[in-house]
Backbone as CSV, one residue per row, in Angstrom:
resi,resn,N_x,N_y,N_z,CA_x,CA_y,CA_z,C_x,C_y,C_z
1,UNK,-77.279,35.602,-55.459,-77.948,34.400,-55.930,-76.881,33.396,-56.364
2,UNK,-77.207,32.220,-55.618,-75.947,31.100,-56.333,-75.934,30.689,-57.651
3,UNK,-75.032,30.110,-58.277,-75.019,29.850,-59.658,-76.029,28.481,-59.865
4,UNK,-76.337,27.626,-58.932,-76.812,26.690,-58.915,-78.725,27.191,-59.207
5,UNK,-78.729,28.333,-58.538,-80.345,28.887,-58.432,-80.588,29.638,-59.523
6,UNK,-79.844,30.098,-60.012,-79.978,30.885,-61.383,-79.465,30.136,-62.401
7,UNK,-79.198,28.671,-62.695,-79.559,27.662,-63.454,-80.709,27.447,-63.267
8,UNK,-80.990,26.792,-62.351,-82.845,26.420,-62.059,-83.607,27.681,-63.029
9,UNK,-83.508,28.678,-62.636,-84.309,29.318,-63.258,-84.436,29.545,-64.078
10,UNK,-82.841,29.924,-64.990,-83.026,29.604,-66.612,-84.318,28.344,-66.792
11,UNK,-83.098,27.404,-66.715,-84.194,25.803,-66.992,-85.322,26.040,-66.745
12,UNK,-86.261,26.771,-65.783,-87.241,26.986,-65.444,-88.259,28.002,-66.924
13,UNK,-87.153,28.981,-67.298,-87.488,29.950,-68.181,-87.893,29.161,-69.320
14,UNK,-86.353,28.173,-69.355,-86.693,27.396,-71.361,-87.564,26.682,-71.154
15,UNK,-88.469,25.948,-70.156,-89.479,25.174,-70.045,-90.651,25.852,-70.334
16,UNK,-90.334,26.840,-69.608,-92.225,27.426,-69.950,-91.772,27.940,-71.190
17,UNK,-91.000,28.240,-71.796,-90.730,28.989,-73.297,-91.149,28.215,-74.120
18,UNK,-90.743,26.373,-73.877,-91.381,25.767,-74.834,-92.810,25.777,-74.751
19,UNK,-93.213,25.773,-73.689,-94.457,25.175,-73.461,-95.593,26.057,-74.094
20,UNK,-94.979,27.441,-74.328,-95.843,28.416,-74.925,-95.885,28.118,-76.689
21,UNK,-94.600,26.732,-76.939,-94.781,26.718,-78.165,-95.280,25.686,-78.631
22,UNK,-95.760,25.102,-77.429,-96.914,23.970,-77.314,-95.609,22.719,-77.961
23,UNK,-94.309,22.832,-77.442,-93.702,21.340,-77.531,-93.096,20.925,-76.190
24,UNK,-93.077,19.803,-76.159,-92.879,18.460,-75.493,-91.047,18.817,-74.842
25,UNK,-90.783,18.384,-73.653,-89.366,18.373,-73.164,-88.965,16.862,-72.705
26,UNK,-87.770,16.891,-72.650,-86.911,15.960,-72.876,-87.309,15.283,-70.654
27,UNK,-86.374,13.891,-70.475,-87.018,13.590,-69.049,-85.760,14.761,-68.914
28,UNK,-84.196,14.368,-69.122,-83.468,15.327,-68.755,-83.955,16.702,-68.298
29,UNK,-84.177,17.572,-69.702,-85.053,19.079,-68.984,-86.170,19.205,-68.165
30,UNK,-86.680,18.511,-67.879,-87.732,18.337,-67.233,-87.210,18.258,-66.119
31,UNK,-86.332,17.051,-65.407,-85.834,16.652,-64.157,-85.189,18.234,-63.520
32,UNK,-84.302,18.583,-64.616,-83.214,19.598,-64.271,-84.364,21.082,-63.928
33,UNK,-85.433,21.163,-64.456,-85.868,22.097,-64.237,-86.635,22.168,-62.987
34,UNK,-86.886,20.936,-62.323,-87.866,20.931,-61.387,-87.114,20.588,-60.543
35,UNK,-85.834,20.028,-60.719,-84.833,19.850,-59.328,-84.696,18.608,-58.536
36,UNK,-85.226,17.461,-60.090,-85.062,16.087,-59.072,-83.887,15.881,-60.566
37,UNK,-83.763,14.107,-59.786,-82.600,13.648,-61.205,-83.383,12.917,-61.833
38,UNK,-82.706,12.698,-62.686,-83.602,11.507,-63.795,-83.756,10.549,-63.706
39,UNK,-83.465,10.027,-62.512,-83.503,8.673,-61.823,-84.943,8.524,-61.051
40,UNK,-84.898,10.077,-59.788,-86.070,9.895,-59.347,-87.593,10.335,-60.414
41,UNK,-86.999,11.292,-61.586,-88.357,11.434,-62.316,-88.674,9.825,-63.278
42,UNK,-87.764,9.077,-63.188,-87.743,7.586,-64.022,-88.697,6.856,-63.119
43,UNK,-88.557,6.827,-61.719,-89.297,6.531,-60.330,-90.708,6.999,-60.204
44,UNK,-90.887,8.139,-60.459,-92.007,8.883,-60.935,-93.384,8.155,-61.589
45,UNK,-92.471,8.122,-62.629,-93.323,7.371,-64.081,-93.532,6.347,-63.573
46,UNK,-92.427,5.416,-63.614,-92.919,4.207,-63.110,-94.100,3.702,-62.183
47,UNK,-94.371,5.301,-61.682,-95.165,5.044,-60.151,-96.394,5.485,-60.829
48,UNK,-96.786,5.821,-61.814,-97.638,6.560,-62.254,-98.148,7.785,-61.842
49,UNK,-96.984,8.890,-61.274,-97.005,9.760,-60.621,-97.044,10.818,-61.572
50,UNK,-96.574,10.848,-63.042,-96.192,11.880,-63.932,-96.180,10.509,-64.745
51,UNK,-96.832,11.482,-66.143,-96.883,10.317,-67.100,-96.297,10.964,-68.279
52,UNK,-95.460,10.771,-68.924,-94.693,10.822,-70.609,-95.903,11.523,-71.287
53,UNK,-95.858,12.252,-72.931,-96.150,12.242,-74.101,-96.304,10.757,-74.248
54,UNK,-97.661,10.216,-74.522,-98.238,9.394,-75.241,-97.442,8.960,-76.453
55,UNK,-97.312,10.352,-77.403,-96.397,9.917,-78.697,-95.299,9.414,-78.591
56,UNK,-94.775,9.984,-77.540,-93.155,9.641,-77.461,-92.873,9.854,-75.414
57,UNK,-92.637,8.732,-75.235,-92.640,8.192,-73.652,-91.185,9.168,-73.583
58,UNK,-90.040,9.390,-74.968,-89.118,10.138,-73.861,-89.313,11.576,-73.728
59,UNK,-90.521,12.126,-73.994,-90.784,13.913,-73.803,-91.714,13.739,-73.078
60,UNK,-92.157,14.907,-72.485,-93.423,15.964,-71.621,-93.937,16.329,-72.067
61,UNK,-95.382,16.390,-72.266,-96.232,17.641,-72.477,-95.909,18.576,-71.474
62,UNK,-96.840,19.778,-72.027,-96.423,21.060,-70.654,-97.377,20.398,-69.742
63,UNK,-98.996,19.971,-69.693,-99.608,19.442,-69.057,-98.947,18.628,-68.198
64,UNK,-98.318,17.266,-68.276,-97.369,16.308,-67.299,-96.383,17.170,-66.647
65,UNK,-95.687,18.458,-67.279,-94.595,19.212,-66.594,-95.380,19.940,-65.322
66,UNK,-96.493,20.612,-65.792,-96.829,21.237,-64.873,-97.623,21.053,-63.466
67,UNK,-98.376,19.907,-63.808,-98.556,18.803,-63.269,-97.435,18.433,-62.128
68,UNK,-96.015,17.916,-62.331,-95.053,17.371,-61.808,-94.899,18.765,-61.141
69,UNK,-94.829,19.713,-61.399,-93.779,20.614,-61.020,-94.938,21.043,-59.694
70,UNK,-96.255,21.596,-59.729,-97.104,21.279,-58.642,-97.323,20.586,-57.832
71,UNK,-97.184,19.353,-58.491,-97.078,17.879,-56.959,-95.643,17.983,-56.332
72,UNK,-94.515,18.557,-56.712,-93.581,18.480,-56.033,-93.066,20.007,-55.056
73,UNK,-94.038,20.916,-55.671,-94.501,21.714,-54.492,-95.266,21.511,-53.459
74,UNK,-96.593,20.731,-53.065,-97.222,20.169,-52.622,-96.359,19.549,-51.557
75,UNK,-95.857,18.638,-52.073,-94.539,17.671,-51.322,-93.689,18.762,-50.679
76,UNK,-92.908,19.241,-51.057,-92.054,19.890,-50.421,-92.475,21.208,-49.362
77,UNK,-93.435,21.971,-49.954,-94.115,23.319,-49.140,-95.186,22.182,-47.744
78,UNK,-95.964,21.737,-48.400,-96.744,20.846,-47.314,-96.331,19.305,-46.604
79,UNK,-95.757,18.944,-46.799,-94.480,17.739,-46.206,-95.820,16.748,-46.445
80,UNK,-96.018,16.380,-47.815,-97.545,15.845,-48.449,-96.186,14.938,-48.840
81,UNK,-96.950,13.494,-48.661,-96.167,12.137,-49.615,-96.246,12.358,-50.752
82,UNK,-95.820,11.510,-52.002,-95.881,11.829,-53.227,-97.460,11.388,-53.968
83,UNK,-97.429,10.206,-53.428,-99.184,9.666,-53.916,-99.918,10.526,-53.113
84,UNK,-99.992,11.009,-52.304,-101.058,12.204,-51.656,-101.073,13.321,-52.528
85,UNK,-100.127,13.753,-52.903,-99.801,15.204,-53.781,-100.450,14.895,-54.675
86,UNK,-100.123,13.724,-55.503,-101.032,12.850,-56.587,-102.316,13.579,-56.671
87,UNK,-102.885,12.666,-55.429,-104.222,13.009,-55.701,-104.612,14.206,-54.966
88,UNK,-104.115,15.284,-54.247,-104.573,16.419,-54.222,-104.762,17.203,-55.828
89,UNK,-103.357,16.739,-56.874,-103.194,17.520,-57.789,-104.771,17.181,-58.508
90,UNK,-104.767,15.508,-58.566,-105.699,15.093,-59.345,-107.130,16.041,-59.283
91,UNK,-107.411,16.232,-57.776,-108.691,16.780,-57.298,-108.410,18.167,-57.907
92,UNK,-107.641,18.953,-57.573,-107.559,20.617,-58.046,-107.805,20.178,-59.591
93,UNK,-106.958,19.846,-60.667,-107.341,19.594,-61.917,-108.887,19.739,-61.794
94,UNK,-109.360,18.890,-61.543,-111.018,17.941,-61.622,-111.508,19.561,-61.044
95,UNK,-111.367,19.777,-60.310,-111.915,21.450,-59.648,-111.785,22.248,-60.703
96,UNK,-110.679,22.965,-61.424,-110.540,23.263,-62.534,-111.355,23.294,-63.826
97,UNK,-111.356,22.430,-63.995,-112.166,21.749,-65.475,-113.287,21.993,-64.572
98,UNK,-113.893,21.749,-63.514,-115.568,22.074,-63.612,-115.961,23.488,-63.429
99,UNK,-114.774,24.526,-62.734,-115.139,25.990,-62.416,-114.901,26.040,-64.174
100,UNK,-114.281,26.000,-65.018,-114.408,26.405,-66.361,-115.853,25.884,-66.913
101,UNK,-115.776,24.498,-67.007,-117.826,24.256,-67.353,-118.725,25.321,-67.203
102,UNK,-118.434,25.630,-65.671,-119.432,26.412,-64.769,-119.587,28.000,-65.486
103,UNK,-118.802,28.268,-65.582,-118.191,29.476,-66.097,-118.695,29.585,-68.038
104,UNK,-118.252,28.678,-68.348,-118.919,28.329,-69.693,-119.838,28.416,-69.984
105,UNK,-120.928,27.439,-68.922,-122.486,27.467,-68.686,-123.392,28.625,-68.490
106,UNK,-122.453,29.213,-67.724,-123.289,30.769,-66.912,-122.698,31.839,-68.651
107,UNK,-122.004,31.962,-69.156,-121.890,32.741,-70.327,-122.995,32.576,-71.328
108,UNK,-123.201,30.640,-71.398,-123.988,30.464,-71.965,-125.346,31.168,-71.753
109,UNK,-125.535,31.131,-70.517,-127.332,31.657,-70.231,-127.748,33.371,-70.247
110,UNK,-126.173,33.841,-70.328,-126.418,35.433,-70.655,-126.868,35.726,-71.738
């Protein structure tokens, strides 16, 4: 394994480590963990492709990380543009949240 791929994965590790502690990452860790620079995740935002912590535009929620880190699988595994990935991600989310409703609902009626 190159030294370059077993960085990624650390970075990969301390990301979800935070995220289990329900805090916010920097654009830096974020970029470095998902394997763009901070230029193109600056490009990103701008595009409204991945959006900042509300509180503070320079961190991530895990939500926006994970988010990003899915649309740029999308992109890369399916040779999907970036606004397409967008809104595939958008639709799976929206799929998501209603199989949980659904799921909610049907507990409810047991």
């Amino acid at each position: 394994m190159s030294e370059r791929t077993e960085t990624r994965m650390l970075d990969i590790a301390v990301l979800r480590a935070s995220f289990r502690r329900d805090v916010g990452v920097s654009r830096e860790q974020l970029a470095r963990a998902v394997g763009i620079s901070e230029a193109t995740l600056e490009r990103l935002v701008r595009a409204g492709i991945v959006e900042p912590d509300t509180a503070d535009a320079a961190r991530f929620s895990a939500a926006s990380a994970a988010r990003l880190e899915r649309l740029l699988r999308l992109h890369h595994d399916l040779e999907i543009d970036l606004v397409g990935a967008a809104v595939v991600v958008d639709l799976l989310e929206r799929m998501e949240r209603l199989e949980a409703d659904l799921e909610r609902l049907r507990r409810q009626l047991r």
